[in-house]
C-alpha positions in Angstrom: 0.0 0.0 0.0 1.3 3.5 -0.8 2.2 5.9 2.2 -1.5 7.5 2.6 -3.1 4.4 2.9 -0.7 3.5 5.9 -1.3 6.0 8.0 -5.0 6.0 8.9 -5.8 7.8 12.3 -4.4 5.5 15.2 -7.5 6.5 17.5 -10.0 5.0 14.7 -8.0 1.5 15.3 -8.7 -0.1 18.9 -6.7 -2.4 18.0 -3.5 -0.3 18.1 -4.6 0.9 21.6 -5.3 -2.2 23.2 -1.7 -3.7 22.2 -0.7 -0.2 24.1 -2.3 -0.8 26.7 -1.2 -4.3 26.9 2.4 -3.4 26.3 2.5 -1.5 29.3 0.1 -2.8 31.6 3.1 -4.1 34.0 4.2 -0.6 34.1 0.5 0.1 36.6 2.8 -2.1 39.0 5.0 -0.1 39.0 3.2 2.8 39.1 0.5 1.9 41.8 3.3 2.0 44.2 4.3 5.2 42.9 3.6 6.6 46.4 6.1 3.9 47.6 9.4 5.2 45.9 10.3 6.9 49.1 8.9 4.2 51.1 12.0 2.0 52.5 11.3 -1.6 53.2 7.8 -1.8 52.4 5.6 -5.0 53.1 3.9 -7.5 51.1 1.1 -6.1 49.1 -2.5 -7.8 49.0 -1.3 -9.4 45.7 1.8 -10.2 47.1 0.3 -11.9 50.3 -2.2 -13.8 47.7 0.8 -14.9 45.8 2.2 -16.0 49.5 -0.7 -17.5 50.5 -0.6 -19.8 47.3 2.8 -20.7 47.8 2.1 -21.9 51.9 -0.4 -24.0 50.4 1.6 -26.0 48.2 4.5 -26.6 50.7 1.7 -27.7 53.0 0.3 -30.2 49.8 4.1 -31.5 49.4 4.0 -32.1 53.4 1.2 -33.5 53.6 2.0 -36.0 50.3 5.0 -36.9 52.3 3.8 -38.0 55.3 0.8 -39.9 53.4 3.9 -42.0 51.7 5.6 -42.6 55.2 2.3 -43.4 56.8 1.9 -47.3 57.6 -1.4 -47.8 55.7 0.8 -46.0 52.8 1.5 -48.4 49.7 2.8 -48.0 46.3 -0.6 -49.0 44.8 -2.4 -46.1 47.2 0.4 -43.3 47.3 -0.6 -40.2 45.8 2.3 -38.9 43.3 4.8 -41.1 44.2 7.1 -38.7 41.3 6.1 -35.3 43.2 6.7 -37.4 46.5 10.6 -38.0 45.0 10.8 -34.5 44.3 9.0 -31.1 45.6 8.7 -33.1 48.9 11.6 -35.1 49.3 14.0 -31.7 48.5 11.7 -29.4 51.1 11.9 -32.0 53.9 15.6 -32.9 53.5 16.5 -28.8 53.8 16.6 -28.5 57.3 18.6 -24.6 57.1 17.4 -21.5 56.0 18.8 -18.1 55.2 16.3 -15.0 55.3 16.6 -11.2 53.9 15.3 -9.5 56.8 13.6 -7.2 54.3 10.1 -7.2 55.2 8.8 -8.7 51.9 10.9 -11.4 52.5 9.9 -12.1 56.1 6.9 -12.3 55.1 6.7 -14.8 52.4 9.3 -17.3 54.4 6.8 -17.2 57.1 4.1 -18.4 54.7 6.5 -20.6 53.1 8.0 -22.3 55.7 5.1 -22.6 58.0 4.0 -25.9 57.0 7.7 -27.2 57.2 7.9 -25.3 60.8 4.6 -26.7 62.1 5.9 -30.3 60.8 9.6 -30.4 62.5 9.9 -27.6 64.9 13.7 -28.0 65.3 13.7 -26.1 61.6 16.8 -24.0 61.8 15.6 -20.7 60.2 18.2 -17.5 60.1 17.9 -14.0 59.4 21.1 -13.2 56.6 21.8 -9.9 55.8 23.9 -11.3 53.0 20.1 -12.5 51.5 19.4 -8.9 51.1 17.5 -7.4 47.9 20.4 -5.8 45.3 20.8 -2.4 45.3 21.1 -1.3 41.6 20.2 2.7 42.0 19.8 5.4 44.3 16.1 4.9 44.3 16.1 1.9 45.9 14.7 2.9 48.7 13.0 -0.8 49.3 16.7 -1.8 49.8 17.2 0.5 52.7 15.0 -0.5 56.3 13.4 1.9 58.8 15.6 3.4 61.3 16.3 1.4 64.5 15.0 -1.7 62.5 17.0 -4.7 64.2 16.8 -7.1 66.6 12.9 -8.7 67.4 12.0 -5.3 66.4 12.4 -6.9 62.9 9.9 -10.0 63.8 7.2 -7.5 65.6 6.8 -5.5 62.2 6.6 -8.4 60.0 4.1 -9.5 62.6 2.7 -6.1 62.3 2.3 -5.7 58.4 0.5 -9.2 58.2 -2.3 -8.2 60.7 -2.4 -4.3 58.4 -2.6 -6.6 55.5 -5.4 -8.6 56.4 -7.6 -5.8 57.7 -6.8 -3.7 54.4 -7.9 -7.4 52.1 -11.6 -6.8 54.6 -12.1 -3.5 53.2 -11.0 -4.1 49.6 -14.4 -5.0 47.9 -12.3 -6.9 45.1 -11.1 -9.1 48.2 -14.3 -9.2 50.3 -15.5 -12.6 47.9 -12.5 -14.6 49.0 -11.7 -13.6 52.0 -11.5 -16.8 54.6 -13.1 -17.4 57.3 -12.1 -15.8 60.9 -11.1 -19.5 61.8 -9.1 -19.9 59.1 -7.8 -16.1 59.4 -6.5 -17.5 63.1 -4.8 -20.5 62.3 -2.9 -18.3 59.2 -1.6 -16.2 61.9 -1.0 -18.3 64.3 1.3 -20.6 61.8 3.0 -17.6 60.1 3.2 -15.4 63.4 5.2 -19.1 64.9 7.4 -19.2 62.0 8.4 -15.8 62.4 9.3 -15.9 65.8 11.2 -19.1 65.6 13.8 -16.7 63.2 17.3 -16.5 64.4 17.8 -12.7 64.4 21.7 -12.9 65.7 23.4 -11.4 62.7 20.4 -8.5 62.7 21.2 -7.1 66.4 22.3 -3.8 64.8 22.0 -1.8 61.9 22.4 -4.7 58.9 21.8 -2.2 55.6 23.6 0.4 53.6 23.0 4.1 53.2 21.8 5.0 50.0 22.4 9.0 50.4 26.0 8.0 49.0 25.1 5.4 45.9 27.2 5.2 43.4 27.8 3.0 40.3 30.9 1.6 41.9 29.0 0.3 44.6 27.1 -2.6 42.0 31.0 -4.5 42.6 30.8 -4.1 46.2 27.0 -5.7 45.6 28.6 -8.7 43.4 30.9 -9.6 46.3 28.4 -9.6 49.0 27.0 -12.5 46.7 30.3 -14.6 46.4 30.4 -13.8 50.2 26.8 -15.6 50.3 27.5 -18.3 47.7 30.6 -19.1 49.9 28.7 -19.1 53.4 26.0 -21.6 51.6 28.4 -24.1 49.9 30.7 -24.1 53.1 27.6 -25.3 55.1 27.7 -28.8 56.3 23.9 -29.4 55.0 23.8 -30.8 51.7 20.6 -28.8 50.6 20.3 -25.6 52.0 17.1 -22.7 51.4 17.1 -19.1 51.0 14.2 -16.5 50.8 15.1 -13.3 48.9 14.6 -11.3 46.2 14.5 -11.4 42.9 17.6 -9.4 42.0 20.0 -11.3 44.1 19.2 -14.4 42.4 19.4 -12.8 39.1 22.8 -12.0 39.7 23.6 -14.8 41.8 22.6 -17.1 38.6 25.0 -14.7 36.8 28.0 -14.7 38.5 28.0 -18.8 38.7 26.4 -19.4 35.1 28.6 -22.3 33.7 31.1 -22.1 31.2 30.1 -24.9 29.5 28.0 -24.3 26.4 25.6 -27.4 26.5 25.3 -27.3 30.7 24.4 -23.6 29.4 21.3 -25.3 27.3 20.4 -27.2 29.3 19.9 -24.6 32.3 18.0 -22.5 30.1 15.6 -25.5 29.2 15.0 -26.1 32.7 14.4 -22.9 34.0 12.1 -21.8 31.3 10.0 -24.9 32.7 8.1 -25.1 29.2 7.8 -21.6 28.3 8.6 -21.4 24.4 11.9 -19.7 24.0 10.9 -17.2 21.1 8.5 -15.5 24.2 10.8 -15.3 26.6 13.9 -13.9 28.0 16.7 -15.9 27.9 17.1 -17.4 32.0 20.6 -15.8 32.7 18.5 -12.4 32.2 15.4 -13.1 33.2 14.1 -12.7 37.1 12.3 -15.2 39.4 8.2 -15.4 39.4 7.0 -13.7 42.5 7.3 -16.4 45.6 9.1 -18.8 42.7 10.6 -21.9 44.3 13.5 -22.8 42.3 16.1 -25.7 43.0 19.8 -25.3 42.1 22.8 -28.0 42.0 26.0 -26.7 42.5 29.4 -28.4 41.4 32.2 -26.3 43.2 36.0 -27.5 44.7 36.2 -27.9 48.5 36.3 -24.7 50.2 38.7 -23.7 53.1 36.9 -22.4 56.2 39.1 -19.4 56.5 37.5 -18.6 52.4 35.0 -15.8 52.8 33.9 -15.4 48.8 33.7 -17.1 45.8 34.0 -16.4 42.2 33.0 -19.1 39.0 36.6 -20.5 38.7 35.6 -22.5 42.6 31.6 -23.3 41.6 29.3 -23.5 39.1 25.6 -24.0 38.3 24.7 -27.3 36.8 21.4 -28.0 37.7 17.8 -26.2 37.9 14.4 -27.1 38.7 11.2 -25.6 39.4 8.9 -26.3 42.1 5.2 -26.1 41.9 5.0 -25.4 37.9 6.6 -22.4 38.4 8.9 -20.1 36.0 11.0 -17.6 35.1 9.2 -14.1 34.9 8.8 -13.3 31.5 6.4 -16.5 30.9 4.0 -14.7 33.3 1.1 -13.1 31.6 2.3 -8.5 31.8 0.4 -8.0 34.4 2.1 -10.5 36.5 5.3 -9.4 35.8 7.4 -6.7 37.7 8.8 -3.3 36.2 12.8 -2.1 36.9 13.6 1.2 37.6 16.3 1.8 35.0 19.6 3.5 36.0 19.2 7.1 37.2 15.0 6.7 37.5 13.8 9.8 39.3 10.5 11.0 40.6 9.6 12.8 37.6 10.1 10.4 35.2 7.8 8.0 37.2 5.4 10.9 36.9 5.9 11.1 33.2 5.3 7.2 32.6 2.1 7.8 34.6 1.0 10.7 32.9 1.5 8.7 29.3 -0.8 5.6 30.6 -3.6 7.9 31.7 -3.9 10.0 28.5 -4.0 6.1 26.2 -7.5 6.0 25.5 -9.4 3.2 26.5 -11.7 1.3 23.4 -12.9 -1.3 25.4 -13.7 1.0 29.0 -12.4 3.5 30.9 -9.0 3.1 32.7 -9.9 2.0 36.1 -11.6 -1.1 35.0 -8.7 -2.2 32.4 -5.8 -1.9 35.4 
């Protein structure tokens, strides 16, 4: 077609718009907690406790598979799953040590996720790592910073805290009100995540255990990478042959980084793994992708024996050879947009969040108005 006949009037093509609006729909994320950017170490939101909540109750299906399997009326021809059994249950019993963030988001979703574990063996040795903490990539990453005088049980009380906020806020929100549990089951939510919580070693939090971010600068990313070899040498030290961490999606990005083999068919086979399914031509590759919110991924490491007096660890002493998902889940970019998260790019400011939001209100809207799309 010539020129003319090419460019009819985008606002007489819904179409056009709706891709728009479906290209940036993860960006209302972002933007929903606008309010949030000067918000340090902000808790689980109700989606965020949803996605929690989801994750509690598989751990507590895997639990309840296993004992089932080790039960005396438990045969082969009456076991449920005898594969998952092997797997999702069989790793999640055997870890018996786990390392925290004591960020608040995190907090929050290893109470839900390790409260069926807790409830089940109650000598669970759960710890509170500042090396765990979220990666601070700019100096608006204010959820990387905590609030002042933040340590200690001080940390346990406001995870406590936010849970019971939460809660209340999912009571009043009329979009919740048609799921919301009953006050029984409310109870025995709390009671499990609230035990959980308090059953965190908080040792290595007694005082303050993040950085200033009045100072950021790009230098300080290497200072970031070698807090991760710091971690990746604590964990492959440990005695425990499968060990867990809760944290954030960042540090695992660049923890899968920094330990990504060298090998170029190990590399394939990583990448088939951790896309879990997910057609390659839709997604990111793995080494560049992020976690799914409250993803549960497995990792085998092949690394030399470490010294105790070794403090960090780069990808000539250990690699990644291994990866599998637990509970169907995948890397981020095989979520549909709207489950996917948004990164502030390098030098993001307040006003060019404003600008972003200011572009999404004035798309029009050929199926309703705004408010009902996001």
């Amino acid at each position: 077609g010539t020129p003319a006949s090419n460019s009819g009037s985008v606002a007489a093509r819904p179409g056009f718009w709706q891709g728009v609006r479906g290209g940036v729909k993860h960006v209302a994320n972002a933007i929903s907690h606008a309010g949030k950017l000067n918000q340090v170490d902000h808790p689980l939101s109700l989606g965020g406790l949803s996605e929690a909540r989801a994750l509690r109750a598989s751990v507590a299906a895997a639990v309840l598979e296993a004992s089932s399997s080790t039960s005396p009326s438990a045969t082969p021809e009456n076991s449920a799953e005898p594969e998952r059994e092997s797997g999702e249950a069989a790793v999640l019993l055997e870890c018996k040590d786990w390392f925290v963030s004591p960020f608040l988001r995190a907090m929050q979703t290893a109470a839900y996720a390790l409260a069926p574990l807790y409830k089940r063996d109650a000598h669970l040795r759960i710890r509170v790592e500042p090396k765990a903490r979220e990666i601070v990539s700019s100096p608006l990453s204010k959820d990387c910073e905590s609030k002042k005088g933040n340590w200690g049980f001080r940390i346990t009380a406001r995870a406590v805290g936010k849970i019971v906020e939460t809660m209340e806020e999912e009571e009043e929100d009329l979009q919740s009100r048609a799921r919301i549990a009953s006050v029984q089951e409310r109870q025995d939510e709390l009671r499990d995540v609230s035990s959980a919580l308090c059953a965190m070693d908080l040792a290595e939090v007694s005082q303050q255990w993040w950085d200033d971010l009045s100072n950021f600068k790009k230098e300080h990313l290497a200072r970031e990478d070698a807090r991760v070899r710091r971690l990746a040498a604590m964990l492959l030290k440990h005695e425990a042959d499968v060990i867990g961490v809760v944290g954030h999606s960042l540090l695992f990005q660049r923890l899968i980084k920094l330990f990504w083999p060298n090998d170029v068919t190990l590399q394939e086979e990583l990448r088939t793994a951790m896309r879990n399914g997910a057609p390659p031509e839709v997604t990111r590759d793995p080494q560049h992708d992020k976690i799914m919110n409250c993803g549960a991924l497995v990792l085998t490491w092949r690394y030399w024996v470490i010294d105790d007096n070794v403090t960090i660890v780069g990808a000539r002493d250990a690699e990644i050879v291994g990866a599998k998902f637990l509970f169907g889940g995948r890397m981020e970019s095989a979520q549909p947009l709207d489950r996917q998260g948004f990164d502030l790019p390098e030098g993001a400011s307040d006003e060019g969040l404003e600008d972003i939001s200011a572009i999404i209100e004035d798309i029009p809207d050929a199926e309703g108005p705004p408010e009902d799309y996001f």
